[in-house]
SEDOKE-971892 format. One record per atom (N, C-alpha, C, CB): residue in one letter; x, y, z. Coordinates in steps of 0.2 Angstrom, whole numbers, plus 5000, padded with zeros to 4 digits. Last residue first. Glycine has a CB too. Layout:
BEGIN
AXYZ;...
END
This chain:
BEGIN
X500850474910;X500750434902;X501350444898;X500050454898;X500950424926;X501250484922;X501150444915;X502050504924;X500950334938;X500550364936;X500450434932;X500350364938;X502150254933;X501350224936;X500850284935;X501250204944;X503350194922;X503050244925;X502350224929;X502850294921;X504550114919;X504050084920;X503550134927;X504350004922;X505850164915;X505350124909;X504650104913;X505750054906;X506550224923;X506550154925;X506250124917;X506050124934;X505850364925;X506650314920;X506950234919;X507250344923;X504850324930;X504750324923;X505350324922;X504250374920;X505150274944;X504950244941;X504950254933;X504550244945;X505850404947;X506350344946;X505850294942;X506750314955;X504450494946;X505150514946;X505550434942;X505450544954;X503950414959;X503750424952;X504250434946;X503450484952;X504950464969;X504650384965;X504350384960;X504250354969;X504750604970;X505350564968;X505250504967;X505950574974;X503250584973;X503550614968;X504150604965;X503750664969;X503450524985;X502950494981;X503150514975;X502350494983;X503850634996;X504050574993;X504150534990;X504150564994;X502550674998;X502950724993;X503450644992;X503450824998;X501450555003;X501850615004;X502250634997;X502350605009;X499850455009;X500350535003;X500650565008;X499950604997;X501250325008;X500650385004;X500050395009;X500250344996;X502850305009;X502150295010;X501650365007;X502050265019;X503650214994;X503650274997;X502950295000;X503950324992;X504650084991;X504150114991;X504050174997;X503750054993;X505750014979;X505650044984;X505150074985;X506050074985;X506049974965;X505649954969;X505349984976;X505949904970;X506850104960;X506250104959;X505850054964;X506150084953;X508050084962;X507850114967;X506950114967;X508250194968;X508950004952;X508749984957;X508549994963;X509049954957;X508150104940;X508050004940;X508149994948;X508949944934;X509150214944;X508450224942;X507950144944;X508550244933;X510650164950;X510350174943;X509650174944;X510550134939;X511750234963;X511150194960;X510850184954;X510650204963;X512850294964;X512750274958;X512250234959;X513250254955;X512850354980;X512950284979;X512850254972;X512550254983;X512450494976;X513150474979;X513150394981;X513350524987;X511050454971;X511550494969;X512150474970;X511350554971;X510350424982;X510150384977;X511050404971;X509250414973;X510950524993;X510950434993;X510950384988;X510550404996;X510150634988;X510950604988;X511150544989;X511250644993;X508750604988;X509150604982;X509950614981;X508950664979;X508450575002;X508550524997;X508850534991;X507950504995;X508750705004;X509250665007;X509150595003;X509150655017;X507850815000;X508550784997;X508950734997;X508850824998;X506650805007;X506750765002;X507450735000;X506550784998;X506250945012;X506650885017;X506650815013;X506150875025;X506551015001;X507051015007;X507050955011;X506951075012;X505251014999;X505550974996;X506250974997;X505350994991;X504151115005;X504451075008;X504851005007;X504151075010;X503551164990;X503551174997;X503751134999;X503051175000;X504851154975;X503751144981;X503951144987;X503051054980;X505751064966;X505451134966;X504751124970;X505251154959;X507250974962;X506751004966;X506351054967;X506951004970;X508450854956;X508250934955;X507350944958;X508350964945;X509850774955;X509050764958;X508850834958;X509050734965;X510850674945;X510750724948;X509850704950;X510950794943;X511050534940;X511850564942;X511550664945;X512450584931;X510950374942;X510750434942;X511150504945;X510250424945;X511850244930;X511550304937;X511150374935;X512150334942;X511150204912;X511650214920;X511350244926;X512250274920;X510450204903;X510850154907;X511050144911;X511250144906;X511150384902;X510550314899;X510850254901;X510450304889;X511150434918;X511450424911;X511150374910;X512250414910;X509850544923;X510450504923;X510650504919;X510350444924;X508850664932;X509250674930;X509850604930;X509450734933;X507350714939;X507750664939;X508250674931;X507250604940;X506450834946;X506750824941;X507350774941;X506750874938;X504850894951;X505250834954;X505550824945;X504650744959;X504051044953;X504250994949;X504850944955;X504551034941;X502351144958;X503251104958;X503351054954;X503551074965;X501351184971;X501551184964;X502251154964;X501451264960;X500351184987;X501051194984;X500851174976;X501751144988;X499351114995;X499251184990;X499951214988;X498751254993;X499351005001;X499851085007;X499651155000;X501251065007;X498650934995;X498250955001;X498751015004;X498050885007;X499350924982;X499150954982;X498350984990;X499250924977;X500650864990;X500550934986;X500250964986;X500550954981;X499950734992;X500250764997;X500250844996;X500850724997;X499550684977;X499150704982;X499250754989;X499050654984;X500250724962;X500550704971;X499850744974;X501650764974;X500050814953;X499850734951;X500050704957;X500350694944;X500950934952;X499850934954;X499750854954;X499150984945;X502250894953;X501750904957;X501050894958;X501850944957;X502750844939;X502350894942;X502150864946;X501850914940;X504250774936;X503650744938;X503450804941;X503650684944;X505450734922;X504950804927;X504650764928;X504550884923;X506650674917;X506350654917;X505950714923;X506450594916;X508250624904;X507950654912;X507050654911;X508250754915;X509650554900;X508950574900;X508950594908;X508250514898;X511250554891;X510950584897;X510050574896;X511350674899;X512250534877;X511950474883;X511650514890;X512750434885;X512350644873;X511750654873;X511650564875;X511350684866;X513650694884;X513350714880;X512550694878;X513750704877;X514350694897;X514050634893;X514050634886;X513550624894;X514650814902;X515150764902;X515050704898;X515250734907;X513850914898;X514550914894;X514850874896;X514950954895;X512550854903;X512750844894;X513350854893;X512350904888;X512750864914;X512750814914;X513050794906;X512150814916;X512751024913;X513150964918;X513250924914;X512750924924;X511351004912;X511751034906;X512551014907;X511551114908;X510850954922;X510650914917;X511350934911;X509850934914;X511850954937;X511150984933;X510950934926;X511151084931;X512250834948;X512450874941;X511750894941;X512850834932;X511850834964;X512050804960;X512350844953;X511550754960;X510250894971;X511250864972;X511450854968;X511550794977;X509351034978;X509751014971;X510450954975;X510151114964;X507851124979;X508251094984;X508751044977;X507551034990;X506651274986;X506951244980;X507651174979;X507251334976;X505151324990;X505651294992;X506051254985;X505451244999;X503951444984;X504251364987;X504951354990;X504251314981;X504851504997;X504151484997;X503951504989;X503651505003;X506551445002;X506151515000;X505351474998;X506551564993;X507651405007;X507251395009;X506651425008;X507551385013;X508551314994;X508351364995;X507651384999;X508451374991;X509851174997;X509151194998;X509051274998;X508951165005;X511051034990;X510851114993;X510251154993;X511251154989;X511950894995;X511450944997;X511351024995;X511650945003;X513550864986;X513050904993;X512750944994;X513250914997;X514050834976;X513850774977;X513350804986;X514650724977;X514850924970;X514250914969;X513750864973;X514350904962;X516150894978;X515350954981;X514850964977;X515451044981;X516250714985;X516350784980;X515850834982;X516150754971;X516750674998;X516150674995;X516350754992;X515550655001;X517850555003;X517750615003;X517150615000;X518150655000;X517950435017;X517950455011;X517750525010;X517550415009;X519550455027;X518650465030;X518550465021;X518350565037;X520650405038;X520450395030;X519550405029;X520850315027;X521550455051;X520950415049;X520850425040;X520250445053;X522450515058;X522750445055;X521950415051;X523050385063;X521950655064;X522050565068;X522250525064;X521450515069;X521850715050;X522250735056;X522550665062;X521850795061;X520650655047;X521150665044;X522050665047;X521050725042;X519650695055;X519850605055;X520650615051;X519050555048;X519650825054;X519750815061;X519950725061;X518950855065;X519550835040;X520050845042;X520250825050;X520250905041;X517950785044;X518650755039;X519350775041;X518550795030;X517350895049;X517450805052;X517950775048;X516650745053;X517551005041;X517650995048;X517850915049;X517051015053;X516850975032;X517450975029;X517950955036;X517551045026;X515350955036;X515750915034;X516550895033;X515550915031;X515351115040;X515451075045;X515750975042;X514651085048;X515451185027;X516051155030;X515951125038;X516751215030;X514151095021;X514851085019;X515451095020;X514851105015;X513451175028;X513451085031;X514151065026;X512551025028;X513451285026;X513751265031;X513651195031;X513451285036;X514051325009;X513551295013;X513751295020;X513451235010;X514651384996;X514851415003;X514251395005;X515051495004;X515551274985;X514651304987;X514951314994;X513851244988;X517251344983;X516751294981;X515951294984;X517051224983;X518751364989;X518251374983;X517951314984;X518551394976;X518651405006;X518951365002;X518551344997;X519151315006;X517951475014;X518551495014;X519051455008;X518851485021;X517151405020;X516751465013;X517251485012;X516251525014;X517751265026;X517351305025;X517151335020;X517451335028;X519551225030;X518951225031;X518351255027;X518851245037;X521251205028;X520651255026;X520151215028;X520551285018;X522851175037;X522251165034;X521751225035;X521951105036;X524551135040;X523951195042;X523251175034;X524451305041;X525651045038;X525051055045;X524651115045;X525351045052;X526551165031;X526351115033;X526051105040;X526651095032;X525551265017;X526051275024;X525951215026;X525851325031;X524651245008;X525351245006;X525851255014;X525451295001;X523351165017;X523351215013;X524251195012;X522951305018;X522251035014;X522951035017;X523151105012;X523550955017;X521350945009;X520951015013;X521751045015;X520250985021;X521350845002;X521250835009;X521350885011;X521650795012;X521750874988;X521050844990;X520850814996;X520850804986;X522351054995;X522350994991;X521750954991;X522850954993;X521751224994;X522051174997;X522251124991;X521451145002;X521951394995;X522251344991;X522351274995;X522851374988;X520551504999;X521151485001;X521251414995;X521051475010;X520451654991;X520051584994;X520851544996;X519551534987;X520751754985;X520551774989;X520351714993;X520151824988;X521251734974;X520851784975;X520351764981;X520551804968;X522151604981;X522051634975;X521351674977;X522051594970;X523451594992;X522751614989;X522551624984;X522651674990;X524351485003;X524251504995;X523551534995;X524451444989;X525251505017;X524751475013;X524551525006;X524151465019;X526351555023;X526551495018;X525751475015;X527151435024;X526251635031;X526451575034;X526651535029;X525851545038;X526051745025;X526651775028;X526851715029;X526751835035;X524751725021;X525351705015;X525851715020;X525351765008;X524051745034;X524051665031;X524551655024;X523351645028;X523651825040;X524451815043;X524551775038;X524551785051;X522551915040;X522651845046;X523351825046;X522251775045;X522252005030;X522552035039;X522651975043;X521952095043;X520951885023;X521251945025;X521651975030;X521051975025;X519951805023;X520551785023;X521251845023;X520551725017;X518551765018;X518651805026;X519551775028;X517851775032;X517751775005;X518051745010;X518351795016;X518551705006;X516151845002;X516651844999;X517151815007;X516751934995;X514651804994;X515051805002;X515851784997;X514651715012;X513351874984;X513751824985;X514051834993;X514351834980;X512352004982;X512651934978;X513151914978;X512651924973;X511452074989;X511351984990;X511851954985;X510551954987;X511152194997;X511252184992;X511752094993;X511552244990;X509452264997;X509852224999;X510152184995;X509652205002;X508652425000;X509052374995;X509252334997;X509652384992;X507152515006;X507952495006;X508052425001;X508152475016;X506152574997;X506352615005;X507152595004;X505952585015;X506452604980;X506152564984;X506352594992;X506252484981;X506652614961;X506452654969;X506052614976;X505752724967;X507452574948;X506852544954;X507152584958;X506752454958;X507552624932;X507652644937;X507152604944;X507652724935;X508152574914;X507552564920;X507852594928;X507252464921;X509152594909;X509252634909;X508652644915;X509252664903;X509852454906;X509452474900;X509052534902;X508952414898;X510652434916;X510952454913;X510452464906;X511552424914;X509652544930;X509952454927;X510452494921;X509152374921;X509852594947;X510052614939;X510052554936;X510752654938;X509052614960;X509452574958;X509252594949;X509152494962;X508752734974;X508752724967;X509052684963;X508852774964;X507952714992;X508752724988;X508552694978;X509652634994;X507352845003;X507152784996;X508252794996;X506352824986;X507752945012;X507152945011;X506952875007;X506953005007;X509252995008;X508652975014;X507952965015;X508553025017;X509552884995;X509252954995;X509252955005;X508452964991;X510852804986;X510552824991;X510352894992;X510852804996;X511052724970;X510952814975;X510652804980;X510452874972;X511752634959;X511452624966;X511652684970;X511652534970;X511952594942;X512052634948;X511652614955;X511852714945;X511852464935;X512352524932;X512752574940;X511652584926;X511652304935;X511452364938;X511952414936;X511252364944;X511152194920;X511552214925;X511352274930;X512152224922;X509852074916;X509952164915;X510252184921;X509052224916;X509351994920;X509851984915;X510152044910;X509651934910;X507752004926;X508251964924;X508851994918;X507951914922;X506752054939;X507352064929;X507652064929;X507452094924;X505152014944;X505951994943;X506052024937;X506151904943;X503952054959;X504452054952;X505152044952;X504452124948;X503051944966;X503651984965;X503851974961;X504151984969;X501651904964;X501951944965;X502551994968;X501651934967;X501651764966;X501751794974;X501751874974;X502551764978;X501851744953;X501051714955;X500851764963;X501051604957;X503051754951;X502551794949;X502051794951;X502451804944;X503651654960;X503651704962;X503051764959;X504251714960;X503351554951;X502951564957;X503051604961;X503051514961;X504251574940;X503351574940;X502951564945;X503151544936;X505451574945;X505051634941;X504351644942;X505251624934;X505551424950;X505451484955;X505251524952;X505951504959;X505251384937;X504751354941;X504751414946;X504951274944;X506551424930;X505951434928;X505451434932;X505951404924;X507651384942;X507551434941;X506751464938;X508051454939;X507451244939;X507251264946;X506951364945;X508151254953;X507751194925;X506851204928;X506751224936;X506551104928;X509051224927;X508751274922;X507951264924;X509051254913;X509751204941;X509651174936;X509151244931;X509351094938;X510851324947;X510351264949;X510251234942;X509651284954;X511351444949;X512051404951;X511751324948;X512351404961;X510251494949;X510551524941;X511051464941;X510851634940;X509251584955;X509551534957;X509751494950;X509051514962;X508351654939;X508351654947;X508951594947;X507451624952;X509251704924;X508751664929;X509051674937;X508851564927;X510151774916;X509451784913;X508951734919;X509551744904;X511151894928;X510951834925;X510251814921;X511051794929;X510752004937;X511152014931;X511251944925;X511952044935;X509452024944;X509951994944;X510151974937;X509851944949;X508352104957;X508652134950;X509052044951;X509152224950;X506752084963;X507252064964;X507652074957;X507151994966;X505552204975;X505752154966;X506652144967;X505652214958;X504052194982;X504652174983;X505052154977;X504752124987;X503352234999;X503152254990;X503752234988;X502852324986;X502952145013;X503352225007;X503052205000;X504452235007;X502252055022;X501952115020;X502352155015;X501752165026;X502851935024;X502651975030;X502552035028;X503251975035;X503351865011;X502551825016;X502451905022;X502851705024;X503951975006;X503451965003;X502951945010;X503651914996;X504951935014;X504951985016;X504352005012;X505452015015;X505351805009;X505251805019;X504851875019;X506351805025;X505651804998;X505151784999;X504951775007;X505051724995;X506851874998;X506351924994;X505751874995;X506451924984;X507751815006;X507651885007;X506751895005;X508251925001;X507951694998;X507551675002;X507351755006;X507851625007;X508451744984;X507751724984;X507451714991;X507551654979;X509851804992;X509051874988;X508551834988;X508951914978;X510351674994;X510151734997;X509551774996;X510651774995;X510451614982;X510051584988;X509751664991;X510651514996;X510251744968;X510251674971;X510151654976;X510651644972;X509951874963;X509351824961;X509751744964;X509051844950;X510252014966;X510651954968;X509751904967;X511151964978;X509552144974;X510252154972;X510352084973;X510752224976;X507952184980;X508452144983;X508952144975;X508252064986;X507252324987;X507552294982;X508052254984;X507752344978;X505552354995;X506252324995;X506352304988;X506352254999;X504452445003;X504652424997;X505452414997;X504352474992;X504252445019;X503752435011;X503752395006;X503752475007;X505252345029;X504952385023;X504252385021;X505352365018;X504652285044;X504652275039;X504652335033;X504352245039;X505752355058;X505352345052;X505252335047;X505052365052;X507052355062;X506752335066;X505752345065;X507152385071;X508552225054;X507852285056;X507452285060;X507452295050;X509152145057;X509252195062;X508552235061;X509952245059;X509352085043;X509052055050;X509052075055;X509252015052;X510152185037;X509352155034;X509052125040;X509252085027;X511452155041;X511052215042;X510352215040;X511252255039;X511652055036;X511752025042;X511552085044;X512351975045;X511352045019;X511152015025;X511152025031;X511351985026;X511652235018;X511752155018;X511352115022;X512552145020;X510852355013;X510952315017;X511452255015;X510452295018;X510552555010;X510952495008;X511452435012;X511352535004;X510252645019;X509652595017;X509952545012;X508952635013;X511552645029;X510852675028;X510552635024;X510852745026;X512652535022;X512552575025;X512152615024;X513052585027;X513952465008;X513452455014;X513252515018;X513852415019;X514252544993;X514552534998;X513652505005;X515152634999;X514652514980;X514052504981;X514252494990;X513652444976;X516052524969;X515452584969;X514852574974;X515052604962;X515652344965;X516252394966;X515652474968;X516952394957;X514652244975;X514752284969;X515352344972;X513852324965;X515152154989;X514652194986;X514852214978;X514652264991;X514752004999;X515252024997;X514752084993;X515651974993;X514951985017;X514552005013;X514752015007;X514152045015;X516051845021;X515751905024;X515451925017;X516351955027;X516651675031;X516351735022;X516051785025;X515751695015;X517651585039;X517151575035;X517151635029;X516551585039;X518851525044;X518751595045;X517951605042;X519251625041;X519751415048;X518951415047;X518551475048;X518551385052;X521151345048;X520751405050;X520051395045;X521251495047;X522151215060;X521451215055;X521351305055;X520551155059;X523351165062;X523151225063;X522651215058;X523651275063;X524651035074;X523851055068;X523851115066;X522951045070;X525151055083;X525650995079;X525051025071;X525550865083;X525051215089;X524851155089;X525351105083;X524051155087;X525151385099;X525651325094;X525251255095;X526551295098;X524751515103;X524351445104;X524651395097;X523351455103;X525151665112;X525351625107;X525151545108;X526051635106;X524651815118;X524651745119;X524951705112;X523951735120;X524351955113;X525151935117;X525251855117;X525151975128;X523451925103;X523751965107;X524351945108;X523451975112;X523451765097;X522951815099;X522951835103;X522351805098;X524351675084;X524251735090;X523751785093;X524651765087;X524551495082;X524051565081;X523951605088;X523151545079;X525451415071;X525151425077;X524751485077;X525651425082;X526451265068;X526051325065;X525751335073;X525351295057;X527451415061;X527551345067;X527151275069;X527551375073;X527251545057;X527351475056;X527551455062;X527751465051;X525351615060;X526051605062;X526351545059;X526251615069;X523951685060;X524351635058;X525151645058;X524051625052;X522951785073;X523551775067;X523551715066;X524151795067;X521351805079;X521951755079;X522151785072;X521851655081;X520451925091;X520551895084;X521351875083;X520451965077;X519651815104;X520151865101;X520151855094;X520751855104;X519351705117;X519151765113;X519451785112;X518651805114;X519751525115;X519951585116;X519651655115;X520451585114;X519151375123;X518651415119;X519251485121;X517651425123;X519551205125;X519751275126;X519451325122;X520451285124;X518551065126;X518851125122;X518951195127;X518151145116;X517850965133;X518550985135;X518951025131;X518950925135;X516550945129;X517250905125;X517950915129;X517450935116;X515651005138;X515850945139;X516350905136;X515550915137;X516151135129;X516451125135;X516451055139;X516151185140;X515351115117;X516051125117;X516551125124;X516151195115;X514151095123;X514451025120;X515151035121;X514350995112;X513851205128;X513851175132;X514151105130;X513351185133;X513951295116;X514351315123;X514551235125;X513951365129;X512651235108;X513351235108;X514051235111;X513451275106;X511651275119;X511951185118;X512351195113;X511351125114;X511651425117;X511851375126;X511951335122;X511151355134;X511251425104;X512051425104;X512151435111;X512351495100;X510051385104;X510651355099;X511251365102;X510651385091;X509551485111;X509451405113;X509951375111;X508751375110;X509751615103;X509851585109;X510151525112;X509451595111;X509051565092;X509651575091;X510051575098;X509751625088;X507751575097;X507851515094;X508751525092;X507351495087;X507751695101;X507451655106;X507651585102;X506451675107;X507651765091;X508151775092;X508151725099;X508251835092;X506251755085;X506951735081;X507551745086;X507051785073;X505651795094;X505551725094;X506351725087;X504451715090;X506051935094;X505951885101;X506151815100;X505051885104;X505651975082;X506251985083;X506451935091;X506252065084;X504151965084;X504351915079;X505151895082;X504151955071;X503752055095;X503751985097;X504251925089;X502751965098;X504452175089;X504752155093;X504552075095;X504652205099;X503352155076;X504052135076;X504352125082;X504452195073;X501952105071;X502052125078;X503152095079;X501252075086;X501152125057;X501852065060;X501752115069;X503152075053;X499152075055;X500152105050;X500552095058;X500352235047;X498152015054;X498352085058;X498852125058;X498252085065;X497451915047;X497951935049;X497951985049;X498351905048;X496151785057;X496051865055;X496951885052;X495751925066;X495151635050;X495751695054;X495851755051;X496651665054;X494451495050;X494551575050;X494951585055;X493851625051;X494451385037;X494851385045;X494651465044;X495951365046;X494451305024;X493851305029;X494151335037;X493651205030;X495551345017;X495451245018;X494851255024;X496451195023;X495351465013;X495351415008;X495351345011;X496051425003;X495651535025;X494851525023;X494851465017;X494551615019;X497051555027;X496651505031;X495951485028;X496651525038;X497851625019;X497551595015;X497151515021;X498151575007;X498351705030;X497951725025;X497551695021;X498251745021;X498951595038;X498451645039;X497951685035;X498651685042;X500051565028;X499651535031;X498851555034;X499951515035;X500851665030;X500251655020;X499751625023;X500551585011;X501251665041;X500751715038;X500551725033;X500951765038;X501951555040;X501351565046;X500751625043;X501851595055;X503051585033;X502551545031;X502051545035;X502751505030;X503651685040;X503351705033;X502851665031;X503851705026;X504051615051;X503651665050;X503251685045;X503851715051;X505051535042;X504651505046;X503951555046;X504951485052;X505751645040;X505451615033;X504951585036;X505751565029;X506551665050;X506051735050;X505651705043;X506651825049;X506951535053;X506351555058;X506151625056;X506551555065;X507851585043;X507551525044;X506951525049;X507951475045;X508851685048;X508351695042;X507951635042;X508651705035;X509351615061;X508851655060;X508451685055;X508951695061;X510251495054;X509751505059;X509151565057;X510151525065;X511051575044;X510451505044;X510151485047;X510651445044;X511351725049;X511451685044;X510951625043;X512051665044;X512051745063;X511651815057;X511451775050;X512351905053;X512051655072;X512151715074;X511651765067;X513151725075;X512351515062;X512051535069;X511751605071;X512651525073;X513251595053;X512651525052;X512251535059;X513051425051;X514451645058;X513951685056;X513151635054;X514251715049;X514551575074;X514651615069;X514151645066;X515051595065;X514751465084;X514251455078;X514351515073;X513351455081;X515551575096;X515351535094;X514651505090;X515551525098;X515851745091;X515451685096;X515051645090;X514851735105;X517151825089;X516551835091;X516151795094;X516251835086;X518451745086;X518451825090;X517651865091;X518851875083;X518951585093;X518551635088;X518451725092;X517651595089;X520151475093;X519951525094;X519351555089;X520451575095;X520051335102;X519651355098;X519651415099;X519151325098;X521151195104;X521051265105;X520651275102;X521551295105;X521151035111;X521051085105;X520951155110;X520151075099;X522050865112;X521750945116;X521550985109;X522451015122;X521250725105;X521650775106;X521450815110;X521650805101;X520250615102;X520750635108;X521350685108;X521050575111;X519250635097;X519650585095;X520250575097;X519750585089;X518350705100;X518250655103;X518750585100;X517450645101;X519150815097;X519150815106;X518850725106;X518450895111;X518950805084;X519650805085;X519850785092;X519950875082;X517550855083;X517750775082;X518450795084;X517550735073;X517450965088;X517050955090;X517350885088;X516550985089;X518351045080;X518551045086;X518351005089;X518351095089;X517551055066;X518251025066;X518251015076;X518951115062;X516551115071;X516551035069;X517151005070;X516251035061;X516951245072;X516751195079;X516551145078;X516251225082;X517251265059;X517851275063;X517551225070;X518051365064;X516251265053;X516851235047;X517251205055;X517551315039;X515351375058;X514951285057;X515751255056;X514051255047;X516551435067;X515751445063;X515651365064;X515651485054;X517651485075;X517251445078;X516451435075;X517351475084;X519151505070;X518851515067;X518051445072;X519351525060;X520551395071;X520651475069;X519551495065;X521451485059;X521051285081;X520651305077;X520551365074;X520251305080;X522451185084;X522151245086;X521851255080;X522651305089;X522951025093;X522751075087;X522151135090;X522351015079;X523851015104;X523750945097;X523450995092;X523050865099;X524851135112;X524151075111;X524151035105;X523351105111;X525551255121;X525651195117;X524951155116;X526251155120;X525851425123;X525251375125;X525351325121;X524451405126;X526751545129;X526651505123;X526351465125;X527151485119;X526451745135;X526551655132;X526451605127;X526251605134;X527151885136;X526951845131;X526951775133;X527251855124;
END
């Protein structure tokens, strides 16, 4: 056995964990980075990457279809998987050579293996032992399921859904949030027949109440069914089809399921209470500097309650990695970040929702909807949607809520406006060039401002 000394060791190489690595090397430390799979993890590898270029696709292929509406012919001749499987995996490739390759310009130690937690603090993987003054774990999240609803043959998770090696027919997706909606509309643009169960009365249900309605009704328009707020009782796999039971007795038959609701942490068999870190069901127990109950050992990531995003624990990453230095890096609440569903439309939220908003305020809160159809920009991409601005009377703007094509790439003004308490009054002046979707969110600020332009 050895023991190997350094400034800090990583537990865990996803987005939470190779962030962490990645600022701690430029802040001069040695790091260790173990991961027992490869590097970027699940975000990379089975997760944000590649369902994203398989939406991308999706969108290429409404695209094709509906080429005759803006004057363009095209023929579409349905998916040719191995090239689709090519091109998605051709972009995950690429991602993860310039990973490697930063991680080794830093002067990172990269270990393969599955690591314990030990006190001291440190991490055992095998016979080796990797002691640091630090110990970040970044374990991330794994699929989570229904009790009775076991993974395997036509019953999927995510990171089995992206394997296939065709498109279903007919899909059931199990889970009306990010997940299932981007599933159910990647799998719609590329040809299945597709319905989405979810035990809550709304899509994307974590969001504001006009996201989920807006998505309902653009889904129906796409043709996938949704029902809502009807739990599921049973789920049979046949060979052939698997049978999903509601609890109002309705029965969907479809080839394969997928079952979408939620990621459950990945904090198990690692060693972490035997060290002194605290769980609760299953998530790890920090403070408001991420510092789990052992000392010098910190949480990163999906591992730690709250929106299992990657940019969220790649953020979390650079914090403790300033942390750790002596640095004082401001925090940024989790409402306070980014969240995008990448599905068509596209659905995008920072800040409080409204309802939010009422239990802290009460009815000192307005808000205010801008359709879409009134955005030129919208309406040449032929998207539908809303822009919903959320403040306190008087006050800032305390949320930003999003619905239409490519309203993802918007957010960033709404966190700024948001995470710097602007108030409506002093963002309005600002100009947004025309046309774009960005014109919406101005709109938007302008009529809470009192001084709308083009909305009566």
């Amino acid at each position: 056995m050895g023991v190997h000394e350094t400034d800090l060791v990583v537990l865990g190489g996803g987005s939470g964990g190779y962030a962490t690595a990645l600022r701690a090397a430029e802040l001069g430390s040695s790091v260790v980075l173990v991961e027992k799979d490869r590097l970027g993890g699940t975000c990379l590898h089975r997760g944000c990457v590649p369902t994203k270029a398989l939406l991308h696709a999706g969108e290429v292929a409404d695209h094709t279809r509906d080429a005759a509406s803006v004057g363009i012919q095209a023929t579409w001749d349905g998916v040719d998987m191995p090239a689709l499987t090519a091109y998605r995996e051709g972009i995950v490739a690429k991602k993860y050579k310039g990973l490697q390759g930063l991680v080794a310009a830093r002067g990172i130690t990269v270990v393969h293996g599955e690591g314990t937690l030990e006190t001291g603090p440190a991490v055992r993987v095998g016979d080796e032992v990797y002691r640091g003054k630090d110990v970040v774990i970044a374990t991330g999240s794994s699929t989570r399921t229904l009790p009775g609803v076991e993974l395997g043959g036509r019953v999927l998770g995510s990171e089995q859904a992206l394997a296939l090696d065709e498109i279903p027919a007919r899909v059931t997706v199990l889970g009306g949030g990010v997940i299932g909606v981007e599933f159910a509309s990647m799998w719609r643009s590329l040809g299945a027949d597709v319905a989405i169960v979810e035990a809550l009365p709304s899509l994307l249900p974590a969001d504001d109440v006009v996201i989920g309605k807006q998505m309902e009704r653009a889904f129906r328009r796409r043709g996938i069914r949704t029902t809502l707020g009807t739990p599921v009782s049973s789920v049979t796999p046949h060979a052939d089809r698997v049978v999903v039971r509601l609890e109002d007795e309705t029965e969907i038959e479809s080839d394969v399921l997928l079952v979408a609701i939620g990621r459950a942490p990945v904090t198990a068999g690692l060693g972490l209470e035997e060290a002194g870190v605290v769980l609760d069901r299953g998530f790890v127990v920090v403070d408001e500097d991420l510092r789990t109950a052992a000392d010098h050992v910190w949480a990163v990531g999906d591992i730690v309650p709250g929106p299992q995003l990657a940019h969220r624990g790649f953020q979390q990453g650079i914090q403790v990695a300033e942390r750790i230095a002596g640095r004082r890096p401001p925090r940024v609440p989790d409402h306070q970040i980014p969240r995008v569903t990448y599905s068509s439309p596209e659905a995008a939220s920072v800040g409080l929702t409204e309802a939010a908003a009422r239990e802290l305020h009460g009815d000192a809160v307005a808000s205010f909807e801008y359709n879409l159809a009134g955005n030129a920009k919208s309406e040449i991409l032929g998207t539908s949607g809303v822009v919903k601005v959320v403040r306190r009377t008087d006050g800032p703007v305390l949320g930003v809520h999003m619905v239409g094509d490519r309203v993802g790439e918007l957010i960033t003004e709404g966190q700024l406006v948001v995470g710097w308490e602007a108030h409506p009054e002093d963002v309005a002046p600002f100009l947004h060039a025309h046309p774009t979707q960005s014109e919406a969110l101005g709109e938007a600020f302008l009529a809470l401002a009192g001084s709308p332009l083009h909305t009566l």
